[in-house]
N, C-alpha and C positions, 0 to 999 in steps of 0.2 A: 504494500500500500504506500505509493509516494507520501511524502510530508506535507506534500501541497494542498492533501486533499483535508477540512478541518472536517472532525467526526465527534459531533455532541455528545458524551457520553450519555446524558439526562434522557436523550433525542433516541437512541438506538437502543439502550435499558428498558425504555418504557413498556408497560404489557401490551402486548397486542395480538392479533389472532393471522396467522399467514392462512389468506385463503389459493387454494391451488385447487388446478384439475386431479380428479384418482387417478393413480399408476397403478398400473397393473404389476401383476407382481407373481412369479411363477404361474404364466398363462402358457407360456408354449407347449401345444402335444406332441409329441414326438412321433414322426411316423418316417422308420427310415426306407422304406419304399422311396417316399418322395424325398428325401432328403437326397438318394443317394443318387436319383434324374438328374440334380444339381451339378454332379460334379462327373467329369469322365472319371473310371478307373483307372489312369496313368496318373489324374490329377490326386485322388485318392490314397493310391501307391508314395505318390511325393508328398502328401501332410505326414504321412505315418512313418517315410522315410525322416522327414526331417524330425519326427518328434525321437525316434532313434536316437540322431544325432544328438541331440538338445541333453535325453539318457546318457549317455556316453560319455559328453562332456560335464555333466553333473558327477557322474559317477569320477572322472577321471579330477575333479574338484575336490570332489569325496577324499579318493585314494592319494591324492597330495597332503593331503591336510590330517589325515587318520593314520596314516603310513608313511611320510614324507618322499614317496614315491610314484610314478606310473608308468605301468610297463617299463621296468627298469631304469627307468632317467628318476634321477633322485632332484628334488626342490625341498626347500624350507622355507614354506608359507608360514609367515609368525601370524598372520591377522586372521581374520574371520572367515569363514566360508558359510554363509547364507546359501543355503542349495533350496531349489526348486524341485526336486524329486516329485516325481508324482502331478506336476502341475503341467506336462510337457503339451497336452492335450489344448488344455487353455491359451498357453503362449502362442500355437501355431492357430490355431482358431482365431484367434482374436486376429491374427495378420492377413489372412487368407481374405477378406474385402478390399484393405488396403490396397492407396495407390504408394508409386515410388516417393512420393513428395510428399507421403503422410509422414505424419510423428507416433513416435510413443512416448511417454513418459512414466518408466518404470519408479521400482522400490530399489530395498536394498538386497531383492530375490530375483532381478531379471534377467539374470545369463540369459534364462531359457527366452523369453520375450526378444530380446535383442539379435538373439542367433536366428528368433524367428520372422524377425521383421528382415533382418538381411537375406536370407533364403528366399522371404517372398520376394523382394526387391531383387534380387541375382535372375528369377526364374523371369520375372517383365522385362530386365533388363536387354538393351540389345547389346551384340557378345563387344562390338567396337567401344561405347560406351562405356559398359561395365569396364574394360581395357584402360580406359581413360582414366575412369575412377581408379584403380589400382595404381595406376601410374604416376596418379597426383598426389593421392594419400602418401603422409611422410614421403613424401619424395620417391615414393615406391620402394621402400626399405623394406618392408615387408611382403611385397610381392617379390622382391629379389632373393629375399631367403625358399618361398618354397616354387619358386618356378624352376629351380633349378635341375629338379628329379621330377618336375609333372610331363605327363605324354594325354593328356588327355584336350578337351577344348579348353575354353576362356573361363564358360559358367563352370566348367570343374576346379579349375586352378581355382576360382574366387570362391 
């Protein structure tokens, strides 16, 4: 809230009744017949694939922080690890409307959201684009690191 703006306390304390429209509130029926006309099976294949990945790297967050290891490369993570376990569903859900130019604005639990906003963004993206993004980020310091051993396309390296 700027400073500029002056806020009565007297003025905003006072009782009052907030009148609103009803929200509805756990109305959706679930019918996945139709749910599943929504989306191809390749596109299906890729939510669940990427909720995989989203597992994987929680787990590989896990296995740092519990073990100070993964798959044998050893880190000493001193600070926190908030893992999302279990929420992998909701992160990629929630991206899967998204355009490239939306936002999220996660917690202090959003690996899985942010791994899942970029997935969605890589899969719209076009491959020269995406290239460009890589290329700009930190000066492409980290596209340098794993391009090195990839054989695959653009959307895989990213």
């Amino acid at each position: 809230m700027p400073k500029s703006i002056f806020i009565n306390p007297n003025e905003v304390r006072k009782p009052q009744i907030l009148k609103i429209k009803d929200i509805p509130v756990n109305q959706y029926k679930s019918d996945i017949k139709k749910e599943i006309k929504n989306f191809s099976k390749k596109k299906l294949l890729k939510i669940y694939y990427d909720m995989l990945i989203i597992r994987e790297f929680e787990s590989l967050l896990n296995s740092i922080k519990t073990q100070g290891s993964y798959e044998g490369i050893e880190y000493d993570h001193k600070g926190p690890a908030h893992l999302s376990i279990g929420q992998e569903a909701a992160a990629v859900g929630q991206c899967i409307p998204l355009a490239i130019e939306d936002f999220i604005f996660g917690s202090h639990r959003s690996h899985g959201e942010v791994l899942a906003k970029c997935f969605s963004a890589i899969d719209e993206l076009e491959e020269n684009e995406l290239l460009k993004i890589m290329k700009s980020y930190m000066d492409g310091a980290c596209l340098k690191v794993v391009e090195k051993e990839h054989k695959g396309n653009i959307k895989s390296l990213a």
